[in-house]
Structures are given as C-alpha cells and as structure tokens.
C-alpha positions in Angstrom: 22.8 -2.0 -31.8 22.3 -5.1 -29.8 22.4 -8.4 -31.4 18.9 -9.1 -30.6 17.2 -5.7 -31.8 16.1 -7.1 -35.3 14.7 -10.6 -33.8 11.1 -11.7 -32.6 10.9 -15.3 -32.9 13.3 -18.3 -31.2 13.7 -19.3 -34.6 15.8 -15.6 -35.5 17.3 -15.8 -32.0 18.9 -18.6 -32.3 19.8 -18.3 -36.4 17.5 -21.6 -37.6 14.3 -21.8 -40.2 11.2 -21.6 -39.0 10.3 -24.6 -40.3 13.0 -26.5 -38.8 10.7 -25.6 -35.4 7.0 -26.3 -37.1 8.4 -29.4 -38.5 9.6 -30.3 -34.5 5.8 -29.7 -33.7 6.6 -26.7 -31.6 5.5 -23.2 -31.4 7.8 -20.7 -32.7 7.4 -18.4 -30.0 8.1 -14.5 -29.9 10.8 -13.6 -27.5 9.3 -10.1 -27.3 6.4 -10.2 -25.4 4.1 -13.2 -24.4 2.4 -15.6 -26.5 -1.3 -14.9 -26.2 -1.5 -19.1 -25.5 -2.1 -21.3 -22.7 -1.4 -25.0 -22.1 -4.7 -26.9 -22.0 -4.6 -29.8 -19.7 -7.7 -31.6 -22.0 -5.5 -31.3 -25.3 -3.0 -33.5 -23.2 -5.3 -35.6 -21.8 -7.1 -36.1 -26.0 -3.9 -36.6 -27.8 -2.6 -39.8 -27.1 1.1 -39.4 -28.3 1.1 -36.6 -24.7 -1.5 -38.5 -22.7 1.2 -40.0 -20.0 1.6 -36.5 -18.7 -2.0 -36.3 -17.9 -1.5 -39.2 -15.9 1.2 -37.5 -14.2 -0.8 -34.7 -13.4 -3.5 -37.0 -11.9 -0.9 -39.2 -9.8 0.3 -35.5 -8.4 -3.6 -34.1 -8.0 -4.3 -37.9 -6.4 -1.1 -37.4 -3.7 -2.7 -34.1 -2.9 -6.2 -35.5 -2.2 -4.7 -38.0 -0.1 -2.7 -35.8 1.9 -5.5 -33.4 2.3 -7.7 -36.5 3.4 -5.2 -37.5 6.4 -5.0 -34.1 7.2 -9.1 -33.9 7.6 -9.0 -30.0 6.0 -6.8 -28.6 9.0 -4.5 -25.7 8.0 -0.7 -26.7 6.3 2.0 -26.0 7.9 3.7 -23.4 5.9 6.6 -25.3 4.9 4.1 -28.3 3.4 2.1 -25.4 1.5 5.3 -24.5 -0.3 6.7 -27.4 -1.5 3.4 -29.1 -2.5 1.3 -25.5 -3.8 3.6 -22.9 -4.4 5.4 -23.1 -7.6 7.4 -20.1 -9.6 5.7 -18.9 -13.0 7.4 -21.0 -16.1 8.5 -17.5 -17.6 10.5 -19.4 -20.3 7.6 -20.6 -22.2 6.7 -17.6 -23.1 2.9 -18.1 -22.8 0.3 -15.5 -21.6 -0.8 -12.2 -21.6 1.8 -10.0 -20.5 2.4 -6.7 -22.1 6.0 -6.2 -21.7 8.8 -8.7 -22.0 7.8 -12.3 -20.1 7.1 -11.8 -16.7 3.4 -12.4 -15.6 1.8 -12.7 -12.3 2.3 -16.7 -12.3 0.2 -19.2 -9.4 -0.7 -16.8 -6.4 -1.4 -18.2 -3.1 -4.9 -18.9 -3.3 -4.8 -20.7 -6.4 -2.8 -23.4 -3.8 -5.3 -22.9 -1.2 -8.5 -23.4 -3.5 -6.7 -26.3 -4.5 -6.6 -27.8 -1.2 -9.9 -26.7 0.4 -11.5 -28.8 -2.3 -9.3 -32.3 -2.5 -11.3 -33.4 0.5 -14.8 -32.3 -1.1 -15.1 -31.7 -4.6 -11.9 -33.9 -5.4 -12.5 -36.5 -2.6 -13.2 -39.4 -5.3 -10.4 -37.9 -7.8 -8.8 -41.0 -9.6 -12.0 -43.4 -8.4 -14.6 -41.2 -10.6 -17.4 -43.8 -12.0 -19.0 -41.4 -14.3 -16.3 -40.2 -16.6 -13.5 -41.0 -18.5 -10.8 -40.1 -16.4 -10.1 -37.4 -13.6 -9.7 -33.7 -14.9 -7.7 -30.8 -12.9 -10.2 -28.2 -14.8 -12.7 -29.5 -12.4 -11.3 -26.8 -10.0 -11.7 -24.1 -12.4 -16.0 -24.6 -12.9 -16.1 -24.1 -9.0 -13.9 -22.1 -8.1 -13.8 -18.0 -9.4 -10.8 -16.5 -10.3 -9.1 -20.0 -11.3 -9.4 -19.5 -15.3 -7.3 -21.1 -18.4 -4.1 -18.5 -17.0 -3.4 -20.3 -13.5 -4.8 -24.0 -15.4 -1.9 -23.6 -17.8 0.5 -22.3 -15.2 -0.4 -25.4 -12.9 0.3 -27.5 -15.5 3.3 -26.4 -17.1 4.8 -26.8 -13.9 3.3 -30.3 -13.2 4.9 -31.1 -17.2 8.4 -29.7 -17.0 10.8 -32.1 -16.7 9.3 -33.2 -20.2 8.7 -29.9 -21.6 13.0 -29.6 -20.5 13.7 -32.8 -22.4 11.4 -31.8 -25.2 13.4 -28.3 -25.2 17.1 -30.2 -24.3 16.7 -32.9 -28.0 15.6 -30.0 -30.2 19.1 -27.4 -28.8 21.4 -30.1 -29.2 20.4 -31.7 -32.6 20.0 -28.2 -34.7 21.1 -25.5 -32.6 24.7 -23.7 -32.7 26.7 -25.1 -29.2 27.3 -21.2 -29.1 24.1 -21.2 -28.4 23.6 -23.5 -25.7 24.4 -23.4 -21.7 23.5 -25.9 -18.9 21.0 -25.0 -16.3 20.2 -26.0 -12.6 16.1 -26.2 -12.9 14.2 -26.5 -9.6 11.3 -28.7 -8.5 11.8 -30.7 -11.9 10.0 -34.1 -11.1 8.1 -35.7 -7.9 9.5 -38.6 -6.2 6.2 -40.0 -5.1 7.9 -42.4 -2.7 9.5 -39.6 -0.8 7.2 -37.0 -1.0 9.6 -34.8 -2.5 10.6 -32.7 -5.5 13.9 -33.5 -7.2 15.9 -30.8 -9.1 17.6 -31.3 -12.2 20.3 -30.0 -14.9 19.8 -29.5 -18.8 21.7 -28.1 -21.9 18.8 -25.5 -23.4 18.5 -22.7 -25.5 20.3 -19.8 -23.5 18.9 -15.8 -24.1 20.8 -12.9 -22.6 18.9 -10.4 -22.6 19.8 -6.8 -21.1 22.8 -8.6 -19.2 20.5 -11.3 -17.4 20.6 -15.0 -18.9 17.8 -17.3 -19.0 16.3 -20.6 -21.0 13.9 -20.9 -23.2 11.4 -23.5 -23.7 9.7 -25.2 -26.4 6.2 -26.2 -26.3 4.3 -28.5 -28.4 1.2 -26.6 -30.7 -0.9 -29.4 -30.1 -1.5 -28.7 -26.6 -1.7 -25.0 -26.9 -5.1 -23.7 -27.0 -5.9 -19.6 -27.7 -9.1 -19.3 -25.9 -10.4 -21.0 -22.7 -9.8 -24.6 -21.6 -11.8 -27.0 -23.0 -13.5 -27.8 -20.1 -14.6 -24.4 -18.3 -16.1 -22.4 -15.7 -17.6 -20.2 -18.9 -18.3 -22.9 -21.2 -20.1 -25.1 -18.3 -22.1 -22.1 -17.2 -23.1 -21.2 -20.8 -24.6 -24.6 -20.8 -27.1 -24.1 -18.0 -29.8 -26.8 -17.6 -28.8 -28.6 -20.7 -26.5 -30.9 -18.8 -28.9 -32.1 -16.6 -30.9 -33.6 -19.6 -27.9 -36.2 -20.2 -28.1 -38.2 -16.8 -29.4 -41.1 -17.0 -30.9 -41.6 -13.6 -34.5 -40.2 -13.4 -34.9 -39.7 -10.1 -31.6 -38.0 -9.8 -32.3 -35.6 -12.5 -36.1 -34.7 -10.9 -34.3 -33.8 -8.0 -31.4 -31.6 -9.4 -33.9 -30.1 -11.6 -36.2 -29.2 -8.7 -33.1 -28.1 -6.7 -32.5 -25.5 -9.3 -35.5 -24.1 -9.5 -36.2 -24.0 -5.6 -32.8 -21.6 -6.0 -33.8 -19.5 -8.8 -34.0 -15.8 -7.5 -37.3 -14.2 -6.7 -38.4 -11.3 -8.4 -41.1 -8.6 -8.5 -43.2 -8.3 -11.4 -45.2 -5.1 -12.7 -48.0 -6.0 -10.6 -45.3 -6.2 -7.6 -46.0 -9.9 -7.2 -43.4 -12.4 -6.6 -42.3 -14.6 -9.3 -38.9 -16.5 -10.2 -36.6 -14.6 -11.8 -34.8 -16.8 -15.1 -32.3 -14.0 -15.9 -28.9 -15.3 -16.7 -27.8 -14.2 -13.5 -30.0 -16.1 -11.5 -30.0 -19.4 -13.5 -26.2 -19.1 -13.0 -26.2 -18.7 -9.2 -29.0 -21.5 -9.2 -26.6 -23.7 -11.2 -24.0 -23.0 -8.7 -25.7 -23.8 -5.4 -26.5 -27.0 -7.6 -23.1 -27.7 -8.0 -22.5 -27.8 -4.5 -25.2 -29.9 -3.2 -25.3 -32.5 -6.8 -21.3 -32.8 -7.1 -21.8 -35.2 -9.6 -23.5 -32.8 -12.3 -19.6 -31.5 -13.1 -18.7 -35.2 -14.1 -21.5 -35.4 -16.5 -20.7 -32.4 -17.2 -17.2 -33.4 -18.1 -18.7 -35.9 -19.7 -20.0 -34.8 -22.2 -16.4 -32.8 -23.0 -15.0 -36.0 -22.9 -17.4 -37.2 -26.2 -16.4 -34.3 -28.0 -12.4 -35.1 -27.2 -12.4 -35.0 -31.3 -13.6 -31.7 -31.7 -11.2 -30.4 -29.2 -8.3 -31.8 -31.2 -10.1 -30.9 -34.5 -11.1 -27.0 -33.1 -9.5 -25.8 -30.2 -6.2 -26.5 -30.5 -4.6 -22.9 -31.8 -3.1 -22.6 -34.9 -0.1 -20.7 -34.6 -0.5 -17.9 -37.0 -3.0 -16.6 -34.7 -0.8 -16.4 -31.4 2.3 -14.5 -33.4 1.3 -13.5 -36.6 4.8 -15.3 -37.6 3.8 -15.8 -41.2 3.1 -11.5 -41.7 5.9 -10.7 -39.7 8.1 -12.3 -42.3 6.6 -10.7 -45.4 6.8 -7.3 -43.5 9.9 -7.3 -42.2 12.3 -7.5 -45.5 10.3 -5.0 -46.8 10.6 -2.5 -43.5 14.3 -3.1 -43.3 14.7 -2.6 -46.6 12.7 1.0 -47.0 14.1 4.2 -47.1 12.6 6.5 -44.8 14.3 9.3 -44.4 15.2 11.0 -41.4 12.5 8.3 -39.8 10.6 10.0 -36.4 8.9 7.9 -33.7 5.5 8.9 -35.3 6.9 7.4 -39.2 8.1 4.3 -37.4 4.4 3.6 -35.1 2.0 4.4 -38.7 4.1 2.1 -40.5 3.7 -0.6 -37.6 0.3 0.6 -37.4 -0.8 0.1 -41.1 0.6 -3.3 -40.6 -1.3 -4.4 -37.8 -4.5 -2.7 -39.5 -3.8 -4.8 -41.9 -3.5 -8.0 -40.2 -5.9 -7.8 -38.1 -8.7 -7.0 -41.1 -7.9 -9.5 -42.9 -8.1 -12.0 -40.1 -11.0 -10.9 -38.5 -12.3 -14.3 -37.8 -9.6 -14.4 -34.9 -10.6 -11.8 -33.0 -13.2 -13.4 -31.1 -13.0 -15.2 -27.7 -15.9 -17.4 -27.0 -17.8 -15.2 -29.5 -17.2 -12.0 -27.9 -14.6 -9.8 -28.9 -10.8 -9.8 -27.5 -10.9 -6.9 -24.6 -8.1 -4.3 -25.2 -5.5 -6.0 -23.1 -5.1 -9.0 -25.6 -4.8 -6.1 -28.9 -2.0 -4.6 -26.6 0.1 -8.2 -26.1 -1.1 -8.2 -30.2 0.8 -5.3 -31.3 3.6 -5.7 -29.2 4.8 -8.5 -31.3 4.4 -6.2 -34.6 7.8 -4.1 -33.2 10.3 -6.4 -34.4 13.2 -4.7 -35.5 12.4 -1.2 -34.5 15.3 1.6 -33.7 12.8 2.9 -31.7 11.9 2.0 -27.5 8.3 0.8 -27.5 7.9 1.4 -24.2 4.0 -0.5 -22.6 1.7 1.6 -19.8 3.9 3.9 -18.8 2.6 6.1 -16.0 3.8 9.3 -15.8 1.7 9.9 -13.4 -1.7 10.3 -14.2 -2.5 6.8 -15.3 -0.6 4.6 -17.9 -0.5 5.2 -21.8 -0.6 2.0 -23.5 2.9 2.5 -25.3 5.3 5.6 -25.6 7.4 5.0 -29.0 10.8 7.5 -28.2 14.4 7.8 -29.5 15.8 9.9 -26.9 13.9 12.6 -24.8 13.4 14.9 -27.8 11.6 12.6 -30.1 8.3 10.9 -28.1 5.1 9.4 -29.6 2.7 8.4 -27.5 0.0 5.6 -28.8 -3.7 4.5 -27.3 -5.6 1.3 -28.0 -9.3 1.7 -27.5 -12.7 -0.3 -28.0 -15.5 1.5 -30.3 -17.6 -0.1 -27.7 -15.4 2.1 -24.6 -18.8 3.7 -22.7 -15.7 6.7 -22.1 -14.3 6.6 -25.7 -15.5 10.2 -26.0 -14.4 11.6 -23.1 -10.7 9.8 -23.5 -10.8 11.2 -27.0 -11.2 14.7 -26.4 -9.0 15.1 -23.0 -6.5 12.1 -22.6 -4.3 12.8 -25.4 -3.9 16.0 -23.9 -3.1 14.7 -20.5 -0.3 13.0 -21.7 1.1 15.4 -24.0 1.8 17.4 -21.1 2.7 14.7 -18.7 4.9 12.7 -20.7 6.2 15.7 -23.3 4.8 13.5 -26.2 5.0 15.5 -29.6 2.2 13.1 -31.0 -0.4 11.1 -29.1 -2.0 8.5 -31.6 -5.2 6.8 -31.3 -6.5 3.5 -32.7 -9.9 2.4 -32.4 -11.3 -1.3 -32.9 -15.0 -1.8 -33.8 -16.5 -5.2 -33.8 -19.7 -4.9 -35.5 -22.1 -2.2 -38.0 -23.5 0.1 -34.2 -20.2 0.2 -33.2 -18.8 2.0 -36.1 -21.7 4.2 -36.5 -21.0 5.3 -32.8 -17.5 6.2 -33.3 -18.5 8.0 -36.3 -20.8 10.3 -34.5 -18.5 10.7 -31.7 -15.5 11.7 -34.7 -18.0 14.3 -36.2 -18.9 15.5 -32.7 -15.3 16.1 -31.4 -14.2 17.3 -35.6 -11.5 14.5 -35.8 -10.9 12.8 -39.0 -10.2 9.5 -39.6 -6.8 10.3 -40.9 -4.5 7.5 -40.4 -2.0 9.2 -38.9 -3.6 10.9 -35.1 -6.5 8.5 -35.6 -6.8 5.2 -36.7 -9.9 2.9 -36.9 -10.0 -1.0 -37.7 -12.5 -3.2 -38.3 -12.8 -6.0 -36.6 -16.1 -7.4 -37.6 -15.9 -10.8 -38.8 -15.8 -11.6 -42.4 -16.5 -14.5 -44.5 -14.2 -16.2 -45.6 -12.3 -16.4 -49.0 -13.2 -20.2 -49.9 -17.1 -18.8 -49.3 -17.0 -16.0 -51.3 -19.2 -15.8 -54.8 
C-alpha cells in the first residue's frame, strides 16, 4: 500500500494536528480532490491584517491600464500577452472544483483578452475612482460573461503568490518534519514594476509525491476563502436590478439612467397583440446591461454599496471550513471505518458504507447546500463525495467513459470486482429515463456487477416526484441500488422547540 492511501488532509500528509494548521489560520485542505473554495479578492481587500496584497493587485491591474492606454487598444504582440496575461493554474492550492486529483482548467486566453479590451474603457479611471472606496478587479467579472469567482480566484492567487509561498515556507519549517520538506524554483513570483518584468524565485515547502511526480503544496489563509461567489458579482449585481440606481445621489443622473433602462426594456406582445414593455427578468437584465455600458459609473455605486457592507462580508461570506472538507466528520468516521471488520469487503460494501456517510453529512447539514439560495448543481456533490474516500482499498475512479458517456465514479479492485455509482438531481427533467436505461448501459459497457444510484432532493415537489417516478419504474428506496437524500434545508438546532 502506498504511504499516502489512508490520508485526505495536509495535516495527515505531512504527520501534524489539525489544529496545529487552524491555529496557523489556514485551511486544512484535502489532498484528494479540490477544495470546493475560491480566493475572494473583497475578503483581502476587507481584512486589514491582508489588505497590502490588494494593493498589489491594484498596482498590477493599474500597470495594465496604463499599458493598454499607450497602446490605444491595438492587438499585443504575443510575447507581451504572455508575460503580462497568461499565467499557469496555482494547482497547489488545492482550490476549485475539479473532480479528480488537482488539475483544473486554470486562466484561458480570453480571460487575458477581456482583461485588456476593457483597461482602456471600463478600467480607464482604475486607481483615480471618485465614487468608491478603492479600485476592485471583480469589476471585470459584472461585465464581462464567462469571468466568474473560478478565473477571479485564479487571477488572484497568482497576483498573491510570492506571499501565499512565504505564508506556506514559515509554517514547513517551524512544525513540519525536514523529511518533509524540498526547495523549489517557482516561476513569475513577484513584479518588478520598474522593469516591467516578473522575477522567479526559490522556497523550502511542503513536498507531495504523488504517483512518482513531486510537487508543493500551499497554504491559504480561511479568511480570504469564500464558498460561494465573490462578494462583488456579475449574479449578485444583476439580482439587484434597479435598486442600485436609487443610491446616487445626483438627480439628474439617476432620471437619465432610469429612463435609459426603460427605453431598453424589450417589447412584447400582449393578448390583445399590442406592444408593450416586457419586465421579465430577462429583459430588465439585458436592459441593465446596455446600462452598464453607456452609465459606467452605476458599477461603482454599485461597488459601493459592497464596500458598506465590507462587515458583513467578513461576518458571512467568508467559508467556514467544515463546509469545504467536511474535515471534522471525516475524523469521527475514519477510526471507526478502519477499525470495522468487514469481511471479505466488495466494491459495493466499501461505496454504501461511504455512501451512508455522506447521507449522513449532508442531512444533517443541509443549510450548506445552497449557493446563492439555489441548490448546489451535481458537479459540486461530485468534488463533495470525492473527499469522503479517504482511506479506501478500493480505486474510486471519477467520469469514466467507456464509451457511451461518463459514469460519475467506478469503485473497482481489479477487473473482476467493479461498482459503478451515479449522482443525480430529483429535480433531473431525464431522471426517469437515466433511471430505467443508464445503469444498464454501463453494466454492459464497463462490466460493472452493480450500478448504484443516489438521488438529492432539495425541497417537499421534489421528493414527491421521485417518488412517483420509483413507484412507476418498481424500484425501492433500498439503500443499497438506490439511495435518496434530503437536502432541504432545516432549522437549525439552537431554533428548535
């Protein structure tokens, strides 16, 4: 067995106490899969003991306006794109979504290219803003699609590594085994501003080898970790429609962003087929967005009003850490699963166990399960589970495609003993349909003896659905081929009579 088969977290990988790492104000991260956390720029920018890396941020973001402005929007050279826009994926925090191991998809090319299409509109007065606080990279994200809290964090991890390495480098060599320890060469480390270029650097960290590769790992503060969305957001700013037009103070410049919204409403046809605006939430949201573009200044006082609330953001949207990792569960569970007898354990023992676990967890933490007030999409319960198979003799294998589309996880010792397992949504419009044929498809695909299915409900219509589809198809709920948990939230235990 490899030394690392019975280890989750950094703090069994490298043979410390957990709360030797929550005392150092880091997160004590799962070296299985990702962390289902992200960096959130506004947490630096609202705790003051981190606030000098949001002004390195800004410094960078203000070299890249300036740049931009000189080069009056023509196209970069390729060479300038890459050493000012392109940066790798900081794997070795551990933060994100991806299913398997570390290795997500990182800052793609047009993240850069947003970036630098808008320094010389959008960002043209970045640094010299008049209306809030101080200047915000998330400003990218309410304009731009596609640049959510996932590329935010990336941007900024990089923007923060040289102290997220010294952060990393104190912790290793104060209470970790030199065994445990190796010197790195780390790339594009810090920006000389003078030169205009980035300097490399070395540090003693944490070293992981891992399936004969070696790598770092670093350590990131919980206070600047955030679950959901950045604080200041494309979602949360669209969610707030007109409202933020009521807190500018100039009147004429509110009449006129008012009437510039409605003039951009939709038009629709009414039962009479007569034209009238149309005040879905579709149209007030592309209204609000043709806005945008011609009032810039609505996403300062926008961001303004974040700004105010900077307590709140420290007070509720920082994550707490048992909800990224489960880390306090996991250690109850684990003694006890080592410790059990099963037998001549199969695949399908070892997934219900891990299964009952996660049931649960997740039931009794219902609260958690929401993101923005909407349930977590079945991608997040995947990166979820993964961390519940610590320890395991058996290969939990995520989407593998065998060639007629990917099964969330196949759980095998060998060829001979193979357990397939599905995550689904009550709310799945084809939850039906994947019921009564997939399991099939990849029995036969995949030579699975067992194909497992666990469904999540998030509210009373929900369950009564998959109730009706269970009596419809004949399966039993029987905890062992199907599994259902309830994810609706629950009061909590200090509110309970």
């Amino acid at each position: 067995m490899n030394d690392y088969d019975d280890k989750v977290y950094f703090s069994d990988f490298f043979g410390i106490k957990h709360s030797i790492v929550e005392r150092y104000g880091a997160l004590d991260i799962s070296l299985v899969c990702d962390n289902p956390a992200f960096v959130d720029p506004f947490l630096i920018f609202a705790n003051p003991r981190y606030r000098h890396l949001h002004g390195l941020i800004i410094n960078y973001l203000k070299f890249l306006r300036d740049l931009s402005l000189r080069k009056s929007g023509e196209n970069l050279t390729l060479g300038e794109f890459n050493l000012y826009y392109k940066f790798p994926e900081v794997k070795q925090a551990w933060l994100g979504y991806s299913k398997s191991g570390n290795a997500g998809r990182g800052l793609n090319k047009n993240f850069g290219y947003s970036l630098y299409k808008n320094l010389h509109k959008i960002f043209s007065k970045f640094g010299d803003e008049n209306i809030t606080e101080a200047s915000h990279l998330e400003k990218l994200c309410l304009i731009e699609e596609g640049i959510g809290v996932d590329k935010i964090s990336d941007f900024t991890l990089n923007l923060t590594q040289r102290f997220l390495l010294e952060y990393t480098q104190a912790f290793a060599k104060e209470y970790l085994d030199k065994k445990h320890l190796s010197e790195f060469a780390i790339r594009k480390v810090e920006f000389d501003f003078a030169k205009g270029v980035w300097r490399d650097g070395r540090f003693v960290l944490p070293l992981l080898q891992k399936n004969r590769k070696r790598d770092f790992v670093l350590l990131v503060p919980r206070k600047i970790l955030t679950k959901e969305d950045t604080w200041i957001s494309r979602n949360d700013f669209l969610e707030n429609d007109t409202t933020i037009f009521g807190v500018i103070p100039n009147n004429e410049l509110r009449t006129k962003i008012n009437k510039y919204f409605y003039d951009n409403l939709q038009i629709k046809l009414n039962k009479k087929k007569q034209p009238k605006k149309d005040y879905s939430k579709k149209s007030r949201m592309n209204a609000l967005l043709k806005t945008v573009w011609e009032y810039p200044d609505l996403l300062d006082y926008y961001i303004k009003l974040k700004e105010e609330r900077k307590d709140d953001a420290l007070k509720w949207h920082v994550a707490e850490p048992e909800s990224i990792n489960f880390f306090t569960d996991a250690a109850q569970i684990q003694p006890k699963i080592r410790g059990k007898n099963f037998g001549r354990l199969t695949s399908l023992d070892d997934c219900i166990s891990r299964i009952a676990f996660f049931k649960r967890t997740l039931e009794s933490n219902s609260r958690d399960l929401y993101f923005k007030e909407k349930p977590l999409q079945e991608k997040h319960l995947r990166v979820m589970f993964k961390n519940t198979t610590y320890g395991s003799l058996f290969d939990y294998n995520s989407e593998v495609n065998n060639g007629r589309g990917p099964i969330d996880f196949i759980i095998s010792f060998g060829s001979q003993d193979k357990t397939g397992l599905e995550l689904k949504l009550a709310a799945n419009k084809k939850l039906k349909q994947n019921l009564l044929n997939q399991g099939r498809v990849y029995q036969e695909d995949a030579n699975l003896k067992h194909v497992i299915k666990v469904i999540f409900f998030f509210s009373d219509g929900e369950l009564e659905g998959v109730n009706k589809i269970l009596r419809e198809l004949n399966k039993p709920v029987d905890n062992r081929e199907i599994f259902l948990i309830d994810c609706r939230k629950k009061e909590s235990g200090s509110n309970q009579k």
